[in-house]
C-alpha positions in Angstrom: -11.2 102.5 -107.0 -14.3 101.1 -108.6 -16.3 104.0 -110.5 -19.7 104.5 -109.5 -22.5 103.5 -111.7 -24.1 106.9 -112.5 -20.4 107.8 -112.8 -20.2 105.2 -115.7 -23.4 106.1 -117.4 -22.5 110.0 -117.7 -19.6 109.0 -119.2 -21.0 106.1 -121.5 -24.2 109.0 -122.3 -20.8 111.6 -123.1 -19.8 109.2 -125.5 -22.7 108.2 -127.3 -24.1 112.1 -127.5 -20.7 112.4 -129.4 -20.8 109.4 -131.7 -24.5 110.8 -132.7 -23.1 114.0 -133.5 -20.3 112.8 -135.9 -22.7 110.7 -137.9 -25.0 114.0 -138.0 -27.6 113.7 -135.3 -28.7 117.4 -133.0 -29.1 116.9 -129.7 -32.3 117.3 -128.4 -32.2 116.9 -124.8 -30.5 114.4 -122.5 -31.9 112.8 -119.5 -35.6 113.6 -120.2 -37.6 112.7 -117.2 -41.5 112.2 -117.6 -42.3 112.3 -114.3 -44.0 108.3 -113.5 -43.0 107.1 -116.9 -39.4 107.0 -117.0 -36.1 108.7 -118.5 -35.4 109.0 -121.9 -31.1 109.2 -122.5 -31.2 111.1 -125.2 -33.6 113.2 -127.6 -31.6 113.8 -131.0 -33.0 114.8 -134.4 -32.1 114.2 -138.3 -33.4 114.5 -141.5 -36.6 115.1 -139.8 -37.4 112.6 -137.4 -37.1 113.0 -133.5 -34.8 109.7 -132.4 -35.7 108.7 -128.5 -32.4 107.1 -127.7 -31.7 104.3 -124.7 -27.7 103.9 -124.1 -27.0 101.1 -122.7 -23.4 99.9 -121.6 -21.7 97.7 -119.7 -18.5 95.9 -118.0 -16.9 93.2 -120.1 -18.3 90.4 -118.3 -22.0 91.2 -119.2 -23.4 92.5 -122.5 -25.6 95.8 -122.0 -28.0 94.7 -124.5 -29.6 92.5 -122.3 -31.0 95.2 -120.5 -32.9 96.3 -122.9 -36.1 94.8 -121.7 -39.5 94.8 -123.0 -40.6 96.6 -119.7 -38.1 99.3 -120.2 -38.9 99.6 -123.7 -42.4 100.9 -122.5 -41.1 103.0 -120.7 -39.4 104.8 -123.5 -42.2 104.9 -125.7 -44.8 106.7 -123.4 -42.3 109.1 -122.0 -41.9 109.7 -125.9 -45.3 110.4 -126.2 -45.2 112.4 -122.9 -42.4 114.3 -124.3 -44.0 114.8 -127.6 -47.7 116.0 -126.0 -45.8 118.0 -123.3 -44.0 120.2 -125.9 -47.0 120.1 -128.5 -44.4 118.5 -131.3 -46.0 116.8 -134.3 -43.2 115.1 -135.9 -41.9 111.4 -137.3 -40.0 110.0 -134.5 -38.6 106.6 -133.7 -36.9 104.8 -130.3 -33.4 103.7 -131.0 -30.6 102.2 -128.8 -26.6 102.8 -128.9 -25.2 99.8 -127.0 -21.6 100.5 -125.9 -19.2 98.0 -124.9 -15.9 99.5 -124.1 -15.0 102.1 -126.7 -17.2 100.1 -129.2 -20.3 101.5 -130.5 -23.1 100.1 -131.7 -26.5 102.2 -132.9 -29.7 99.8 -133.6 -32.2 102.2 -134.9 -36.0 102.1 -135.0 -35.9 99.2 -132.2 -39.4 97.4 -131.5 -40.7 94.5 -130.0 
């Protein structure tokens, strides 16, 4: 039976909210929604700086990191401001990606167009 895609995703989010966490990152808050803006995966912290993060995986045929699209990068940065304003946080922060492909992680930090 074929898993169902938000099936997938909680388990590709389950992994990368542990892969952040063994390299030293607190989570936050997972699946932010900023209501007309968009979702935010993650919300993590370290060292002092608030990390927005987009997972992104995929089946072997295609690779996830295509759809990480200008347009949904947008997205991510005003529900980070949102998010920010909303909970009246004045910190350093910065919109990453963790790109999974199979058991294989991959974390581009600090990703901008």
């Amino acid at each position: 039976m074929r898993e169902l895609p938000k099936q997938f995703g909680d388990v590709s989010e389950d992994l990368a909210t542990r892969y952040l966490e063994q390299k030293g990152y607190s989570i936050v808050d997972r699946n932010y929604f900023a209501r007309k803006l968009g979702e935010i995966d993650i919300i993590a912290q370290k060292e002092g700086v608030l990390h927005f993060i987009e997972v992104k995986s995929g089946r072997a045929d295609f690779d996830p990191v295509y759809n990480l699209t200008p347009a949904k990068l947008h997205k991510i940065i005003n529900s980070a401001h949102y998010y920010l304003k909303s909970k009246k946080i004045d910190m350093p922060f910065c919109v990453d990606a963790l790109i999974i492909r199979g058991e294989v992680v991959e974390f581009i930090e600090n990703i901008t167009l």
